[in-house]
Structure formats: structure tokens, C-alpha cells
C-alpha positions in Angstrom: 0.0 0.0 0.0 1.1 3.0 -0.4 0.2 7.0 -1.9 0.9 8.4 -5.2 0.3 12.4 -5.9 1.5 15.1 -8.2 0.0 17.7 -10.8 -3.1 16.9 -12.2 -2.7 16.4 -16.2 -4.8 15.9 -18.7 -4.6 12.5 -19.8 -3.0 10.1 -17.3 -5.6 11.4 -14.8 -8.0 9.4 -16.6 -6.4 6.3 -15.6 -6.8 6.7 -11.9 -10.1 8.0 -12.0 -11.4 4.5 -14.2 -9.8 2.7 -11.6 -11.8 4.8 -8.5 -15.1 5.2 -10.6 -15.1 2.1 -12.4 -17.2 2.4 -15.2 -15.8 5.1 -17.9 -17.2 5.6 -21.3 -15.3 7.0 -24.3 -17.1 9.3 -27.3 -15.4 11.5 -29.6 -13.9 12.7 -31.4 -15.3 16.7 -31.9 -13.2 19.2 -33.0 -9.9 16.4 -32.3 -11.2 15.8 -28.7 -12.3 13.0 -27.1 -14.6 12.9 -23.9 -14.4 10.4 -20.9 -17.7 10.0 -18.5 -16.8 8.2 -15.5 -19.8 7.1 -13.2 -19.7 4.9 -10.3 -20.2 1.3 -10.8 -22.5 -0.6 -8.9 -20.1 -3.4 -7.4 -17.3 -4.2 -5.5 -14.4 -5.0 -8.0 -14.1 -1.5 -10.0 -10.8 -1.9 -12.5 -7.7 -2.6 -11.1 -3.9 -1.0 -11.7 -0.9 -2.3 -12.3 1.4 0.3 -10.5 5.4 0.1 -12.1 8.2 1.5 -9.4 11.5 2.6 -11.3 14.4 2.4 -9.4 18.3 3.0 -10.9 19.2 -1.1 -10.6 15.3 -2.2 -11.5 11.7 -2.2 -11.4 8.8 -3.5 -10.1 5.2 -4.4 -10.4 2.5 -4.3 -8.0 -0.5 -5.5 -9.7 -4.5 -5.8 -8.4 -3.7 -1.9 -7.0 -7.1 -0.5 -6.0 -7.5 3.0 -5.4 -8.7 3.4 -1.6 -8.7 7.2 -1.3 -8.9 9.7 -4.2 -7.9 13.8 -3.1 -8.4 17.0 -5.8 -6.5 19.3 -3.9 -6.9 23.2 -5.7 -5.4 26.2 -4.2 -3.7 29.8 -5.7 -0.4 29.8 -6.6 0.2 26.2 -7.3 -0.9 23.5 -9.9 -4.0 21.3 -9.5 -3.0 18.5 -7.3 -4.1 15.0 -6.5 -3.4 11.9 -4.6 -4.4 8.6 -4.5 -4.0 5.8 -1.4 -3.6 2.5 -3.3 -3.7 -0.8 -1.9 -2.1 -3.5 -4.3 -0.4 -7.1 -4.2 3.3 -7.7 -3.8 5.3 -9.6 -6.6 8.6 -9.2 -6.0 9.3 -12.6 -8.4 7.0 -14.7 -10.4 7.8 -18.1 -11.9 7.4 -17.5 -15.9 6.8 -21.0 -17.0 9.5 -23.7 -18.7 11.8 -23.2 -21.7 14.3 -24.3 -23.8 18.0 -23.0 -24.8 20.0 -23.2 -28.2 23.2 -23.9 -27.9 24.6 -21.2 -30.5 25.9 -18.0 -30.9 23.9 -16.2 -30.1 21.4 -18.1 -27.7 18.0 -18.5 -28.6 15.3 -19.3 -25.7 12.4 -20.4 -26.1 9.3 -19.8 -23.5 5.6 -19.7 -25.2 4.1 -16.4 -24.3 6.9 -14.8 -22.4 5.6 -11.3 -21.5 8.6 -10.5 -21.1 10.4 -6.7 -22.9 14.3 -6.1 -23.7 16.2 -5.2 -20.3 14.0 -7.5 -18.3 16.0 -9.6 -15.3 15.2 -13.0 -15.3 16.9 -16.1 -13.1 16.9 -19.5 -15.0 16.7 -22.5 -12.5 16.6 -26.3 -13.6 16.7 -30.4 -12.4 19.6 -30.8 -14.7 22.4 -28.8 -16.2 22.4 -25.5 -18.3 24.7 -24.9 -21.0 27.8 -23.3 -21.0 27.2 -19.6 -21.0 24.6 -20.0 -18.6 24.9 -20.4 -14.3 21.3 -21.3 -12.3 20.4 -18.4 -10.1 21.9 -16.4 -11.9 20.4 -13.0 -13.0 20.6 -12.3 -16.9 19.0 -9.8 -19.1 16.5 -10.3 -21.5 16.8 -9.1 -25.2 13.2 -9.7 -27.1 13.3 -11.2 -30.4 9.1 -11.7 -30.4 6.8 -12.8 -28.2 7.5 -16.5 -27.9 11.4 -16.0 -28.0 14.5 -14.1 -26.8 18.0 -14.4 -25.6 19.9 -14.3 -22.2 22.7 -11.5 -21.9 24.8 -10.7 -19.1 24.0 -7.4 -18.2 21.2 -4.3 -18.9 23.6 -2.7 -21.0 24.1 -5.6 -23.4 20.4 -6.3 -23.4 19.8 -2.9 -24.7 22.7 -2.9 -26.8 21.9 -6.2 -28.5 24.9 -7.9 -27.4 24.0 -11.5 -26.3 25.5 -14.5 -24.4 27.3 -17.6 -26.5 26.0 -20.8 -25.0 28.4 -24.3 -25.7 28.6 -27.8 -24.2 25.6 -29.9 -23.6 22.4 -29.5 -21.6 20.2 -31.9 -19.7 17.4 -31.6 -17.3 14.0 -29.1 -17.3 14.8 -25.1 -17.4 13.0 -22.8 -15.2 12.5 -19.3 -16.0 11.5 -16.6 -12.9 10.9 -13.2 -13.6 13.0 -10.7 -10.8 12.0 -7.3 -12.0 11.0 -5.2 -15.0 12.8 -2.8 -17.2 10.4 0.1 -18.2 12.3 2.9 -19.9 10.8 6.7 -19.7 8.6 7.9 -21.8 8.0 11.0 -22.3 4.0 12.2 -23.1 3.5 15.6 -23.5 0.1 16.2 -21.5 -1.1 19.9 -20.2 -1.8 20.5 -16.6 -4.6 22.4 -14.9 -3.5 25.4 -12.8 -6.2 27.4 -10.0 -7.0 30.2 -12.7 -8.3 26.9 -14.6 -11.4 26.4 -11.9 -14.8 27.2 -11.7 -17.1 26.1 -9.0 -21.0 26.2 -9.3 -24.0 25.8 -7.5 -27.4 24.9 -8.8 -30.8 23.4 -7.2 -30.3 20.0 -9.5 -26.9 18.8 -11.8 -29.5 19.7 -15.1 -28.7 23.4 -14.1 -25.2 23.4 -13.2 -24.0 24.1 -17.0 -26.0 27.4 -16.8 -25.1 28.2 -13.8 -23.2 31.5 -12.5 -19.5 30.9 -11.1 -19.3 31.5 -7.0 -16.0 32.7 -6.1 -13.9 30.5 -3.9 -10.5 30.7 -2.7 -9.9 27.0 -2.6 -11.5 23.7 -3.5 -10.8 20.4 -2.1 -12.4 16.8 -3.8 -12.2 13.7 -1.4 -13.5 10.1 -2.7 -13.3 7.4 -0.7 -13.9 3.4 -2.0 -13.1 2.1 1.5 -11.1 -1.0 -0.2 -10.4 -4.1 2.1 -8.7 -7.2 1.3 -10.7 -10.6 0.4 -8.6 -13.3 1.6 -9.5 -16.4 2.3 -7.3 -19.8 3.9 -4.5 -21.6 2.3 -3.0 -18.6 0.7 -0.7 -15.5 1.9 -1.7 -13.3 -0.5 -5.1 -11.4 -1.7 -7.4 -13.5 -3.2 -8.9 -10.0 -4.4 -9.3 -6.3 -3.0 -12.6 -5.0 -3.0 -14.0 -1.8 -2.4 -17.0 -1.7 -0.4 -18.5 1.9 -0.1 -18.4 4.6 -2.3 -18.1 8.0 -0.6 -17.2 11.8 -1.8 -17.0 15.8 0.2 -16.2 18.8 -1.2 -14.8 21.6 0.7 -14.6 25.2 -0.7 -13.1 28.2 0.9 -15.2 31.1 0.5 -14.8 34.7 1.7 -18.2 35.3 4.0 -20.1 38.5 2.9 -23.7 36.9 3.5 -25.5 35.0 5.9 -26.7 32.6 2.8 -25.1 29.2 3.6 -25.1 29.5 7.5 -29.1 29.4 6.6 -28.6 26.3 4.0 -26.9 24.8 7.1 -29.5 25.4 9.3 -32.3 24.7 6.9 -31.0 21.5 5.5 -30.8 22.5 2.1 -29.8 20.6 -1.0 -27.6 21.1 -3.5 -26.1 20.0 -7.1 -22.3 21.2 -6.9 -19.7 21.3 -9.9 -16.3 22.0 -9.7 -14.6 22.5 -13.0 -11.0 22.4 -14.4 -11.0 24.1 -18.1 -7.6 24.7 -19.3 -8.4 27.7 -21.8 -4.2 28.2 -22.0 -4.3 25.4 -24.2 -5.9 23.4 -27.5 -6.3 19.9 -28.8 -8.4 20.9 -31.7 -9.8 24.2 -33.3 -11.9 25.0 -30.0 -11.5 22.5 -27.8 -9.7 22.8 -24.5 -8.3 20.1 -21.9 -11.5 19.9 -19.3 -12.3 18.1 -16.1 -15.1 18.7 -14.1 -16.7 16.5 -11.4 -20.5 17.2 -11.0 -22.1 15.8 -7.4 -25.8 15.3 -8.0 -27.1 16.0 -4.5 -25.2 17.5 -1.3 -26.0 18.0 2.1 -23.9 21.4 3.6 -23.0 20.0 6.9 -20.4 22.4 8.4 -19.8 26.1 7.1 -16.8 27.4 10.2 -15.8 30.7 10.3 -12.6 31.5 12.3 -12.6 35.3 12.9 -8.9 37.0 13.2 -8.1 40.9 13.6 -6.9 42.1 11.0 -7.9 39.6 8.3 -10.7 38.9 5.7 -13.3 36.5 7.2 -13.3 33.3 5.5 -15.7 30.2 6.1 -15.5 26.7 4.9 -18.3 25.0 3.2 -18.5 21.5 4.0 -20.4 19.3 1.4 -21.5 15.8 2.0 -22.6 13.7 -1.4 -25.6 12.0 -1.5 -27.2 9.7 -3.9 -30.0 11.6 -5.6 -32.7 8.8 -6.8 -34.0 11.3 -9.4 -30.5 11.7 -10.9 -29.6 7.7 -10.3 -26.5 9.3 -9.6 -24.2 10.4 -6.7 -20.9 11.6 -8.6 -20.0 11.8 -12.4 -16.5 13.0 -13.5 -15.9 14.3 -17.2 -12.7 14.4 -18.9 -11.8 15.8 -22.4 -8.7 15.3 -24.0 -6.7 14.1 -27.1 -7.0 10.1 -26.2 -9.4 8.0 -27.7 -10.0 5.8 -25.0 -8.7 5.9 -21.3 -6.8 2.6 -21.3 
């Protein structure tokens, strides 16, 4: 487990929030954009991550990560921010199957349906004896030649350089290939990032009316979503069988400056509202027109605190505290919208 944050941007946002909503659906394009609707689904296994940790000497997967916690953090003077708490399996090895060696120059193995990528480390085991070239326990390097066959070389540099071990002798015995870690080099995506001059936050009586809706000034804006995910284990095994998520929760807080008595009596009245809070990035296109958006509209919510610490010498802000609800009418809760330049978010 563990948290992953940074600047929110355009496209690899949508990744995380398919994985908290669940359900995302992809139409497009218009004007070279493409929009992603993301609505809760109605179960306990939304889509699941596989997380990749770079480190100088490797890298590693966690795979079955579900996102427990989701945070839109917005505040002058700073990008858009989020974070995510992510609960995942551990793999720190994983037993690839059996293959077969050549005994040539270079060495050709053979393993059907490998996954495995160039610069991949790999440890060949087996009940006999390897060729020459070769040493069980070992870690080698892998250099794909497609996807049922590559070769063994003795370090990441040769792997990524094509250079690749000369096997001789004889061989005997089954051959055991385990995976140690994964090579992922950097790529670079050129995505744009949404910055506090990029948000709008509205207030309407139902989500129909938030598009028409006059802007209410705010100083900052906070999202939380929680998905409450809990492991589903079961006897006979150390790790998850699965990880779940269980509830399905989101709050909005907005800092306002207080000139009006207006949500102190929404607090005390118990009134209902449909919120939006929108990211437009007007500094920048992906078509004629079209702009990098996100915006996430919540359906119904209940204002349940509105503070307002009082200091001499200061502007008097209060805090609006908004509880989501499901609003039958709506047979909604939450919906987030994202438009970009990506046909489909995975």
C-alpha cells in the first residue's frame, strides 16, 4: 500500500479515476477531442492498476492496485493536485513457466508467451544442467526477439545494446525461468496541466442546471473520494485472493470569503444542493476549440459544516463543507468528465 500524488494532467488522470469510478465511457472525437464520462459502478471490483516502481538497478510491479482514497486538492499559486492511497499485491518474483535454450551464438530461448520486454531480469533455474554460458540463479537480461522467443545477456547494457551470451557444451534436465524485475524505460507524453486560474465552481438546485449556472468565487477547493477498499482473503493462501472496495463516498470543501448570511441558513435549513467544480484549461488546445476539461458534477449534497474562524486584521473566511448523496431522481451520486486528445482511457 502506499500514496501516489502530483499535478493533475490531462490525460494520465484518466487512468486513476477508471480505476476509482469504475465504469468510464469514451465518445469522440469533436473538433480532435475525445470525452471520458466516469460514473460509479455498482459493485465491488471496480478496474484494477498495475502500479510500475522505477528504481536505478530495477523495477517493479504491484499489480491488483485499488484505489482506496482519491484527493483534488486546488489552491492559488500552485498547480491542480491530486493523490491517491492505493492498496495493491506484492510480486517481487514470479515463476514465468519452462523453456528451452540453443546452444549457438547467439542463444535463442524459447518460452511460449513470455511477456517479457528487452532489459528485463530474469533467473533460469533447472533439475539438470544449463549450457555453458549460462549459471542457475543467476540473474541475466533479456533481449526480445518476439513474443515466444528471446536471448539471455549478461547485463542491462548488453540487453539494450543487443549484445547476447554464446552458449556451448551440452544441456540436460528441465529449465525454469523466474521473472526478478521489469525494465520500463521513460517515456515521455507531452500532456497539459490544470492550474487554480483553470477552476470554476458552481452551485445549482439540480446537476440539469449546473452548466448554466453563475461561477461563486472561492479561494480554494478540495475533492475527497473514498472506495473504503479491504482485502478478500481467504485460507490456504498468503496473499489477496482479491481487493474490493466496499462503499463509495465523496466531500467537497470550498473556501469562500463570508459577505452573507446565505449558507449559514442552507446549514441550518438542511438544504440541497447540485455542486460542480470544473478544471478548463483555456491556456491550451487539442483541436480548433477544444480545451483540456475536467469537471466533477455531485448530483445532490448536504452542507454540513460552514466554520468561520474570525482573526483581527484579516478577511473573514468560512469553509463549506459538502456531503454527497445519492439523488434517486439523478440515479447518480458523482459523475467525473474528462476531455482530451486520447481516444479511450486505457
Amino acid at each position: 500500500e502506499g500514496k501516489i500524488s502530483g499535478p493533475v494532467r490531462d490525460k494520465s488522470i484518466g487512468l486513476f479515476l477508471q480505476s476509482l469510478f469504475g465504469t468510464a465511457a469514451n465518445a469522440g472525437p469533436t473538433d480532435s477531442a475525445y470525452t471520458h464520462t466516469f460514473t460509479v459502478e455498482e459493485g465491488v471490483q471496480h478496474s484494477s492498476l498495475t502500479l510500475h516502481r522505477k528504481d536505478p538497478n530495477g523495477g517493479y510491479d504491484y499489480p491488483l492496485s485499488m484505489i482506496s482514497k482519491f484527493e483534488l486538492d486546488i489552491s492559488v499559486d500552485k498547480h491542480a493536485t491530486f493523490s491517491c492511497d492505493f492498496r495493491s499485491k506484492t510480486r517481487n518474483s514470479l515463476t514465468l513457466g519452462t523453456f528451452t535454450v540453443t546452444i549457438a551464438t547467439p542463444n535463442v530461448a524459447t518460452l511460449v508467451a513470455h511477456g517479457l520486454a528487452t532489459g528485463d531480469a530474469i533467473v533460469p533455474t533447472t533439475t539438470g544442467a544449463l549450457p555453458t554460458g549460462l549459471t542457475a540463479g543467476t540473474t541475466y537480461f533479456v533481449y526480445r526477439i518476439d513474443a515466444d522467443t528471446f536471448s539471455f545477456c549478461s547485463t542491462l547494457a548488453n540487453a539494450l545494446a543487443a549484445t547476447k551470451i554464446t552458449t556451448s557444451g551440452s544441456q540436460s534436465g528441465t529449465h525454469t525461468l523466474t521473472a526478478v524485475y521489469r525494465y520500463l524505460p521513460a517515456i515521455p507524453v507531452t500532456e497539459n496541466v490544470f492550474l487554480p486560474q483553470h477552476t470554476v465552481f458552481k452551485t445549482a438546485t439540480t446537476a440539469a442546471g449546473l452548466g448554466a449556472a453563475s461561477a461563486v468565487v472561492v479561494r480554494s477547493a478540495k475533492l475527497t473520494i473514498d472506495s473504503k477498499v479491504e482485502d478478500d482473503r481467504n485460507l490456504g493462501s498468503v496473499n489477496q485472493t482479491d481487493i474490493v472496495n466496499t462503499q463509495f463516498s465523496a466531500k467537497l470543501e470550498v473556501t469562500i470569503v463570508r459577505n452573507a448570511e446565505t449558507y449559514v441558513t442552507a446549514l441550518l435549513a438542511g438544504t440541497t444542493y447540485a455542486v460542480r467544480l470544473d478544471l478548463n484549461n483555456t491556456d491550451a488546445l487539442i483541436g480548433a476549440t477544444s480545451t483540456p476539461r475536467l469537471y466533477f458534477d455531485l448530483n445532490q449534497v448536504i452542507l454540513e459544516d460552514a466554520p468561520t474562524p474570525v482573526t483581527k486584521g484579516g478577511l473573514t473566511l468560512q469553509t463549506l463543507i459538502f456531503k454527497a448523496t445519492y439523488k434517486e431522481a439523478d440515479s447518480a451520486m458523482i459523475t467525473a468528465v474528462l476531455q482530451n486528445s486520447v481516444a479511450t482511457v486505457v
